[in-house]
Structure formats: structure tokens, C-alpha cells
C-alpha positions, -999 to +999 in steps of 0.1 A: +000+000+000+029+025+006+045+019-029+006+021-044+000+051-022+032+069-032+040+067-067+001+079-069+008+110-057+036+115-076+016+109-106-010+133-092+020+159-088+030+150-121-004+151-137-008+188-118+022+204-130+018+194-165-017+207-164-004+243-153+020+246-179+006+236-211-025+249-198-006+278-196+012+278-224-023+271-244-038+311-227+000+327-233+000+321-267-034+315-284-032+300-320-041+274-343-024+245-317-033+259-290-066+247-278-050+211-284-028+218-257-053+232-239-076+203-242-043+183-227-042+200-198-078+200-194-077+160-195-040+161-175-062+178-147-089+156-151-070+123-143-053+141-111-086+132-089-082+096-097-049+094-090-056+111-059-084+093-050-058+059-057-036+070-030-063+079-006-073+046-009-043+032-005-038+046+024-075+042+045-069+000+035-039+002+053-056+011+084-084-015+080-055-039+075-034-029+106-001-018+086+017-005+114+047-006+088+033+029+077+043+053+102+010+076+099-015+042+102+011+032+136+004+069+148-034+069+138-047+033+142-051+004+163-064-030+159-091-029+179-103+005+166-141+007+156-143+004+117-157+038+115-125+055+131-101+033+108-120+054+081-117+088+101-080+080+099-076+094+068-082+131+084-071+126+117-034+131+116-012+162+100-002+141+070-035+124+061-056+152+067-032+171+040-037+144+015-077+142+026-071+180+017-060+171-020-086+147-024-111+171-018-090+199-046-090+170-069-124+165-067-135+204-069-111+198-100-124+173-113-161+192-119-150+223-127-130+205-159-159+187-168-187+219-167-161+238-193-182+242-219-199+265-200-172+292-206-142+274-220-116+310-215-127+318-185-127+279-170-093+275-188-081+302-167-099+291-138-080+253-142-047+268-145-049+286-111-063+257-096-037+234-110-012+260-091-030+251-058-027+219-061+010+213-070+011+232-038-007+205-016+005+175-038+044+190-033+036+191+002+018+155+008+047+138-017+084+155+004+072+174+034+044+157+051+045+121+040+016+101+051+029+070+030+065+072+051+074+043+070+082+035+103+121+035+117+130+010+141+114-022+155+078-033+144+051-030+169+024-056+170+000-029+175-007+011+168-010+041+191-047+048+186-066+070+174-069+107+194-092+099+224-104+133+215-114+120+178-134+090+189-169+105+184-195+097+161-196+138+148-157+136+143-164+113+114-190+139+094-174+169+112-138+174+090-151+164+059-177+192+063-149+221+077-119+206+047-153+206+020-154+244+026-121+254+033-111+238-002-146+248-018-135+278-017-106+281-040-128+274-068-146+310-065-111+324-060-095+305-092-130+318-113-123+355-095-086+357-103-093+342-138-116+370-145-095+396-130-064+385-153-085+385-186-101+414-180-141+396-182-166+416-195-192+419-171-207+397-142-213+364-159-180+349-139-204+363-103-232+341-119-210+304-127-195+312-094-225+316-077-239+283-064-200+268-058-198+298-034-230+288-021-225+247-018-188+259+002-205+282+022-228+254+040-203+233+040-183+257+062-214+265+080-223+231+085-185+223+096-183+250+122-215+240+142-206+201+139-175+213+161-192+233+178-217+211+188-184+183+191-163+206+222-202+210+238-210+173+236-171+157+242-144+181+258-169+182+290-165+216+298-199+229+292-194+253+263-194+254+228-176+281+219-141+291+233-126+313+209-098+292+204-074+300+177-082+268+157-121+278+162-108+313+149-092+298+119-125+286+108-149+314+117-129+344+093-129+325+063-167+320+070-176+355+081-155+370+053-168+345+026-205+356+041-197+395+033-190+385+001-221+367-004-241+396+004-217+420-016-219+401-048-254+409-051-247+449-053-227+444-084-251+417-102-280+445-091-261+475-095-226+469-108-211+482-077-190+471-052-163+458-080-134+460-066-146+450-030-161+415-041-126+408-054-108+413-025-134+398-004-131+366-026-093+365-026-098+374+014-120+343+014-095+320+004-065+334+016-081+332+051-091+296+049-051+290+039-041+312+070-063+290+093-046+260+081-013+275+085-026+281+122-033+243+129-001+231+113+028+253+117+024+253+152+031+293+154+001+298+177-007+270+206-042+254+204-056+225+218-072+214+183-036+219+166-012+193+154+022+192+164+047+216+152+064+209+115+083+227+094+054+230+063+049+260+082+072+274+061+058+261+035+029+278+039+037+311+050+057+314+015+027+303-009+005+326+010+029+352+005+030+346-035-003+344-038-011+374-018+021+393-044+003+377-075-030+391-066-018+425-054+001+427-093-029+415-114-055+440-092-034+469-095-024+461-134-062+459-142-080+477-117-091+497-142-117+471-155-132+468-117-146+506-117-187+510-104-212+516-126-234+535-099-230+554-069-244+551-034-277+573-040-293+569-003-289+561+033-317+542+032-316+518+008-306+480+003-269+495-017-260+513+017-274+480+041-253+459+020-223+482+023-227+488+064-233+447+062-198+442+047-180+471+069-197+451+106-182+415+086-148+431+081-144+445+117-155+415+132-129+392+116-100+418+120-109+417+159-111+378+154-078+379+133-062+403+158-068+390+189-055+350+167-021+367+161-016+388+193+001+362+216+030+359+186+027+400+178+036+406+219+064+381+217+079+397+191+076+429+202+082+427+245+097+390+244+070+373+257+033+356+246-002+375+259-028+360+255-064+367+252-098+354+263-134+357+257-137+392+271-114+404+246-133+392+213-169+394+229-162+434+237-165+436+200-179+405+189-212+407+206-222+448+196-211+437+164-230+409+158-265+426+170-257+451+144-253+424+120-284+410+133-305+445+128-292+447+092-307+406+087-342+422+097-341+453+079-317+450+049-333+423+027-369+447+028-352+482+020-358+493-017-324+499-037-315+531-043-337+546-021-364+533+005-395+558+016-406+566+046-438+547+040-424+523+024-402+515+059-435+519+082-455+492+059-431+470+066-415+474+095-443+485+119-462+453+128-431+431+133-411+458+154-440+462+175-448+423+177-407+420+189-413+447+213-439+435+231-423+399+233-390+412+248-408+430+271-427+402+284-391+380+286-377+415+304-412+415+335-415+380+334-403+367+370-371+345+370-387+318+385-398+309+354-363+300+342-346+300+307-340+332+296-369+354+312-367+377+338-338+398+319-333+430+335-314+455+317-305+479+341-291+450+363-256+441+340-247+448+305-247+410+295-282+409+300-287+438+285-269+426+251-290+393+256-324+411+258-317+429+227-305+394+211-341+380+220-358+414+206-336+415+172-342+378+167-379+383+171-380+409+146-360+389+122-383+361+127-415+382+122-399+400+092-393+367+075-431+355+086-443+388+073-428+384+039-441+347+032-474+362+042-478+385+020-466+374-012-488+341+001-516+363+002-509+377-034-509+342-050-536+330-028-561+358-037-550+349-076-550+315-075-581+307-051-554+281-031-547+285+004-519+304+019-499+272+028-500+259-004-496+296-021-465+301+003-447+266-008-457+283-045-443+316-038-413+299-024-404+275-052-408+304-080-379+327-060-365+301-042-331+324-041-350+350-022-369+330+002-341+303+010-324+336+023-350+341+047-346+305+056-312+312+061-322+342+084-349+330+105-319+302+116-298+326+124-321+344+142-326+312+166-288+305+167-286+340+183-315+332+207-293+301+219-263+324+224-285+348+245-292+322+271-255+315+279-260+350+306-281+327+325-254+296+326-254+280+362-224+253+371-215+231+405-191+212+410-190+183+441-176+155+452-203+126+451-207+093+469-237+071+469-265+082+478-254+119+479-273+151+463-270+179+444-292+209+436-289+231+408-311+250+393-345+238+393-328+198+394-317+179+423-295+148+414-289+123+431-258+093+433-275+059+426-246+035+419-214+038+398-203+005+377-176-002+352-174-012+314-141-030+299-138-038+264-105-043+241-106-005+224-113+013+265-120+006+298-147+029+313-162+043+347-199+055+351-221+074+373-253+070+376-276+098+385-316+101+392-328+133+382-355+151+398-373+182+396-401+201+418-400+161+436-406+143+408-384+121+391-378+128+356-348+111+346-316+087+345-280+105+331-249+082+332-220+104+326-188+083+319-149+085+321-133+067+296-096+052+295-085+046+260-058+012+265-040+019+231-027+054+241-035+054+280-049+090+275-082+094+296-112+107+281-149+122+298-181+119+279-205+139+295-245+134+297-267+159+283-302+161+291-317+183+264-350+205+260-363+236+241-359+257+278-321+243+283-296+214+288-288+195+319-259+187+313-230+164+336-195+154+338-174+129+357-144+148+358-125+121+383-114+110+415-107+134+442-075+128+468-097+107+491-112+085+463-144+102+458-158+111+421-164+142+411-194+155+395-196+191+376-233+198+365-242+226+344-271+241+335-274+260+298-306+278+286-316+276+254-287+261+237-307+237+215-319+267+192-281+272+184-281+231+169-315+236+153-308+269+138-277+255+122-299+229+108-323+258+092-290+275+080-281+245+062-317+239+049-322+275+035-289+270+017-298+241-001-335+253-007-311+286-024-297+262-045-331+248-063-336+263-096-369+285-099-401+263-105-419+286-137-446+310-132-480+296-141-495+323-167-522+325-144-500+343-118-477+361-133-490+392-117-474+386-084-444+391-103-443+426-084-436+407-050-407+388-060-383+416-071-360+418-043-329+396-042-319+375-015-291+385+014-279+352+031-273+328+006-257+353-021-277+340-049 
């Protein structure tokens, strides 16, 4: 399998390089031969994915066949390791996650040379600068980070394991999900830069762009909240969000890449914005290269990083050249990016989308700032500060209800200029519904738990959580408003009722209205960070029969018992639940010991509702023997995983083509003429 797995790559390399340079070759000097040796390179490309695809292969049947001969599968694998994790291998380490990496570039590859017919210049562009990425990765995965290397000194009869850490059923869909859009999103960037060096006439490169952008973009979203969702249900320390530099690395190239879906729609519109939706594209990618530069080079300390290499290097000097390449190309032919129109109001959907993009930018410079500032203060006073949550959520969190004022308003402003009647037609009946509701969350006593009883006055968390709840609301009854009354327009044409005329409305403009999918989950994702003011914790030690009250819950210490089988051993506590005397449940959190590489694990219990998450960990043994139990209690935090799920579903429902307009209807055209904001369509 090594042999298989090697010479592969170095075909894929191969395969890569000659693809870039007759490709190249075929744009630098067009003539009669030329699109021969286009065509070539085209096909040169083409075969890269399956040679790819060989050594990936190669390399996840070594770990189902226990090679420990292979230093990566020794590093990776066990024997006893659950099949499922023996296919997880492929991403779990440096070196196979960098070949998982090329798969996945391949494979983007691989499309994009098939769909060239669509625009064969521009895709030929497009497949040259993609071909320069991936001689990158390929170079890297064939003499810097081997994953086919093998093993010095004796053979071991058995592996290290697999990352205690890794062994959990989301860390199987989670990668894939984060590396699909990371890579994903060097395909806009290739089409971008393409279109940028050949100086394309209008937008058309925006359009064929348009739904790659949009499949990366919930792939990324999906990614972030399966880890997310991963440190909350594994790591056992009650969150879900740490700002950890790894997290960062993730979050710009999604809040960056989101800016640029809203932007591109100003210059399909209007034919503004130009020059920003370049660099917001190039920012895109470049970002998602930084945050793997993060994780591998070791430069920043993280808990999700691998260990230190030298491809650090590697990387910092092919972000450099592509950061130099664009720089020349956009000031050579910035000329060709120029606006056709000018900002005419205040008050329109131009100057939303514009203050949309300005909140994105600040918010991933404080996330990119506060990433880099441990390595900026040891460089510049000779030793590492680092900093927490305070630090981003002092700008995060005023930033984000911003962001979350524009979702409700934005996507209902006219462009070029919105009237003041216009604004109190549509505005006035959801602001007042969102009112009233955060009111009655504000007066309501806080006895009733989850997130009521919100005073203001009282600290400035709960004021910024009360206006989450009241900007949410009015996002949600925006949304509602605006499937009601283009609903009500088809319904009183058609004679159908206003479910059926809303599925109707939705599957004409299904780029609009999958963007209010898209916001209405966001709207509940920032309802689930709003209850994290009200977070209670304990911690105690626990023999049997002991109690503890938190919250509304008492628990109580039933028994503890013991599991052994040949992958772990593990320890478990079992807990009765009650609440206001009754019994309501049985949570078994667990401590696990991993035999392979003797690192100890916790798997917490989480008892979940729409009001909030009781959640447990078994943290250990104190000094005298005794277990200890932390218990947490987390309003609210099952809106964030639901309206992650909504995200994702708005996004696909954005990617649907528009169903026809029966003759019949066609009148309700007038309804549908605003575009979309959150899935950039």
C-alpha cells in the first residue's frame, strides 16, 4: 500500500504540474495548436482526482488492514479500533488530513473540468490557477508531510490509537464538512482571479461562481457548528464556543466569505462594489489557507492543533506569493473593476449591504487580531499575551447585533432609495410584535427560568441578551411577514390557500426565500447564544447516595459500575434526576480510558429541552477517592443546533432552480423583485 499510495501522488503531482504549464502555455500564446494543448491540460487535470483518489485509498486500507509498517497508520490506528475510526483515519493526523485536503481539490477539480463548456476562456483560466494550488498540496503530501512514510526502528504488534479526543460519532461527518469548505472555496477564488487577469466583461464569472460559493458556504457553516456542537457534547466543559485559535481559523474565512455573499449581489444588481467583491473573494481563500497555516505550523498554541512541523514554512511562503500575485494582477487591471453606480441613499438596500460588509470586516480583524496577538507581543516585548473571551466578545457581541439589525431590515429596503412609508409598511407590525415579546421576557419573574426575567439595568450581559431575543424576534416576524404577503398575493389569484400559495411563492424565487430561511436560523442560533448569561455550574464530590441541587434539578448518586472492552475501559455514574420532587430522569455520565494510548477521556450526559440542557461530567477521583461531578445548566442552547440545521436547509433550498410562473399568476411578479441576502444568490 505504501508503494501504491506513493508513486500515486507522484503521478497526481505530475499530472498537476503538467496541467499548469501547457495549460498555460495554451492562454499565453493563443493559436491554431493551441486549444489542443489546452484540451491536454484540461484532461492532465482531469486524471489528477483519480490518481488522488488511488492514494487515498491506498492509504484508509492500510488502516483497516493494521499496517503498522506505515508510520502515519502506527500513529493513527489500532487494531481494535471501531471500523468507523479506521476510516476517520484518513483526516485525523497532519499528514492524512493534507492528502484528505487534495482529495477534496481534486475532486472540486475534477467538476469544474468537466462543466467547461460552460465558458471554455474563462474555465481555462480558472483550471490553470487551480492546477497552481494543487501542485502546492501535492508537493507538500509527496516530500514534506509524507503520510505514505514508513516506520524507523522495530515493528510494533499494534498502533498508538486514534486521538481519544477524535473518537466520536460527529468527528467522522465533522472534518469532511470544515476541509469541504475550506477547499470549496478556492474554486470562486480560481474563477475570480481568472476573470481579474482577462479582464471579463461583465458579471457572468459572479453568476458560474454563484452556487459553488453557495455549496462551500454550507459546508463551512455546517462544519463550524458540527464542532461546535463536538467541544459541547465531548471536551466536557460545558461550552461550545471558546474562541480558540483553531475555532478562529475557521470562523474568518466563514464571516469573510459571508460578506462576500451579500456583496456580490450589489454588483449583479447594481454593478457596484467591484473592486470590493474581489478582494473579499481573494480574502475568502487566503483566510481559509491562514487557518490551516494556524493548525499546522504550530506558530500559535491550540488544543485542536497538530504538532509543530516545518510546512509552516511552506505555507507562509505560498501565502505570500499568492497574496504578491494578486496584489500585481489587481493593480495592473484595476481599471476594468470601476462602479457603474454610486451610493444614492442612506436608506436603501446598496447602503445595508455596504454597512453589512463594513460590521463582517471588523468583526474578523478583531477575530484575526486578537488570533495573532500572543506571537505580535512576543515579538515585540519577548514574551506571549494572550487573550480570552472578554477580549473578542467586547466587539464581537455589539457587532453581531448590528449584524443582526441589518438581517431584519436589509433584505426589505428598496435599492436606491427606501420611503418613509415604504419602511413603516413593513417594519411597523413586526417591530411592534418583537417589542412587546422582549418586554414580556424583560417583566417576566425569573422563577420561570430560561432566559426570562432579563433585566437591563441590572448588567450589560443581560442587556446585550435582551436585545438578542428582541432583534431575533424581529428577524423572525420579518421573515413570517414576507411569506405572508406574497402568500396572500398568490392566494387571492390563484383561489389556493396560503400554505400551499406560500410553498408556491417559495419555489418560484427560491433564491430569495431560502435567504430568509437562512435568516430566520440565524435568528434562533442567536437566541441560543442569548441564554449563555443565565449559565449556572457546581461542582461536588459525590458518593452514593449523595445530592446535588442546581437550578431547578436535584440529582442524586445511585450506583457507579464499570465497562471494559478491548478499544477502553470505562467508569460510570449513575444519577436520578428530579425536579419540583418528581423524578424525571436517569444520566450516566462516563470516564473513559483509552488502553492503546492510556490517555483518559470524559463523555458527559446531556439532558436536552427547548428551555435548556442539563448537562453532567465525571471529571475524576478526588485525593480521598471520591468522584467528582460538575453539572451545568445551559438555557436555550438547543436553538443554536437547530438553527444550524435551518441555515443548512435555506442553503440548499437557495440552491433549487426556480419552478416557472403559471400564466395565471404572473402578476405577483411585483412581489418577487428583491434579491436574497444570506445565501448570495
Amino acid at each position: 500500500m505504501a508503494l501504491i499510495g506513493s508513486y500515486a501522488l507522484l503521478l497526481a503531482l505530475a499530472l498537476s504540474a503538467y496541467s499548469f504549464l501547457f495549460g498555460l502555455l495554451a492562454l499565453a500564446f493563443p493559436g491554431e495548436g493551441s486549444e489542443r494543448v489546452g484540451e491536454t491540460a484540461r484532461r492532465a487535470g482531469v486524471v489528477v482526482f483519480g490518481a488522488v483518489l488511488l492514494a487515498a485509498v491506498a492509504l484508509v486500507t492500510a488502516a483497516f488492514r493494521n499496517d503498522f509498517t506505515i508510520a502515519y497508520i502506527f500513529h493513527h490506528s489500532n487494531r481494535d479500533l471501531p471500523a468507523p475510526y479506521k476510516f476517520a483515519t484518513l483526516w485525523s493526523g497532519q499528514e492524512g488530513s493534507l492528502l484528505f485536503w487534495s482529495l477534496l481539490l481534486a475532486g472540486y477539480g475534477f467538476v469544474l473540468r468537466l462543466r467547461y463548456k460552460t465558458d471554455p476562456r474563462l474555465f481555462a483560466y480558472a483550471s490553470v490557477i487551480l492546477a497552481t494550488v494543487q501542485i502546492f498540496f501535492l508537493a507538500l503530501v509527496c516530500f514534506a508531510a509524507k503520510p505514505f512514510g514508513l516506520i524507523e526502528g522495530p515493528l510494533r504488534p499494534d498502533g498508538s490509537g486514534l486521538n481519544p479526543l477524535l473518537q466520536y460519532p460527529e468527528m467522522v461527518i465533522h472534518p469532511p464538512m470544515l476541509y469541504l469548505g475550506y477547499v470549496g472555496f478556492t474554486i470562486p477564488f480560481a474563477f475570480a482571479l481568472g476573470a481579474l487577469i482577462m479582464k471579463y466583461p461583465g458579471e457572468k464569472w459572479i453568476h458560474i461562481t454563484r452556487r459553488w460559493t453557495m455549496v462551500t458556504w454550507g459546508f463551512l457553516t455546517c462544519g463550524i457548528f458540527l464542532g461546535a456542537h463536538w467541544a459541547y457534547a465531548v471536551l466536557g466543559w460545558g461550552g461550545y464556543w471558546g474562541w480558540d485559535p483553531v475555532e478562529n481559523a475557521s470562523l474568518m474565512p466563514w464571516l469573510v466569505g459571508t460578506a462576500f455573499l451579500h456583496s456580490v449581489m450589489m454588483q449583479e444588481k447594481r454593478g457596484m462594489l467591484k473592486v470590493w467583491n474581489m478582494w473579499l473573494v481573494f480574502a475568502t481563500f487566503w483566510l481559509a489557507i491562514l487557518g490551516t497555516f494556524l493548525t499546522r505550523s504550530g506558530i500559535i498554541s491550540s488544543v485542536h492543533a497538530f504538532a509543530q512541523s516545518s510546512i509552516g514554512t511552506w505555507f507562509a511562503w505560498f501565502l505570500a506569493i499568492t497574496f504578491a500575485v494578486f496584489v500585481f494582477f489587481f493593480v495592473k487591471n484595476k481599471q476594468h473593476l470601476r462602479s457603474e453606480h454610486r451610493l444614492e441613499s442612506l436608506v436603501s438596500r446598496e447602503s445595508s449591504f455596504l454597512f453589512n460588509n463594513l460590521l463582517f470586516l471588523l468583526l474578523t480583524l478583531d477575530v484575526l487580531w486578537g488570533t495573532w496577538f500572543p506571537k505580535i507581543s512576543e515579538l515585540v516585548q519577548g514574551n506571549k499575551v494572550t487573550v480570552g473571551a472578554p477580549f473578542y466578545n467586547r466587539v464581537a457581541i455589539p457587532v453581531a447585533l448590528l449584524l443582526l439589525l441589518l438581517t431584519a431590515v436589509g433584505p426589505l429596503l428598496a435599492w436606491r432609495k427606501t420611503s418613509f412609508e415604504s419602511l413603516k409598511r413593513n417594519f411597523l407590525w413586526p417591530t411592534i410584535a418583537a417589542l412587546v415579546l422582549a418586554l414580556f421576557v424583560m417583566f417576566t419573574p425569573r422563577s420561570w427560568g430560561s432566559i426570562f426575567g432579563l433585566r437591563p439595568w441590572a448588567d450589560i450581559s443581560y442587556f446585550y441578551s435582551l436585545m438578542s431575543v428582541f432583534l431575533s424576534a424581529l428577524v423572525t416576524f420579518t421573515v413570517a411577514s414576507e411569506f405572508y404577503r406574497g402568500g396572500r398575493v398568490i392566494s387571492e389569484k390563484t383561489g389556493q390557500g396560503m400554505f400551499a400559495s406560500m410553498v408556491q411563492l417559495t419555489h418560484r424565487n427560491t433564491r430569495r426565500y431560502g435567504g430568509y430561511i437562512v435568516h430566520f436560523g440565524v435568528a434562533l442560533v442567536m437566541i441560543g447564544f442569548s441564554g449563555s448569561v443565565l449559565n449556572q455550574d457546581k461542582e461536588m464530590e459525590m458518593g452514593y447516595g449523595d445530592k446535588m441541587s442546581i437550578g431547578n434539578y436535584e440529582l442524586v448518586c445511585r450506583s457507579f459500575t464499570q465497562d471494559d472492552n478491548p478499544n477502553q475501559f470505562s467508569e460510570w455514574a449513575i444519577f436520578d434526576v428530579y425536579q419540583h420532587g418528581q423524578k424525571i430522569d436517569t444520566m450516566t455520565p462516563v470516564r473513559i480510558l483509552y488502553k492503546a494510548s492510556q490517555q483518559p477521556s470524559t463523555k458527559p450526559d446531556i439532558r436536552s429541552t427547548f428551555k435548556e440542557d442539563l448537562y453532567l461530567v465525571y471529571e475524576g477521583q478526588s485525593d480521598k477517592g471520591q468522584p467528582i461531578i460538575k453539572a451545568h445548566v445551559n438555557p436555550m442552547v438547543i436553538w443554536i443546533w437547530i438553527g444550524a440545521w435551518i441555515m443548512v436547509l435555506g442553503t440548499g433550498l437557495g440552491l433549487i432552480p426556480n419552478a416557472p410562473a403559471p400564466v395565471t399568476v404572473r402578476a405577483t411578479k411585483l412581489v418577487e423583485t428583491a434579491e436574497p441576502v444570506a445565501t448570495g444568490d
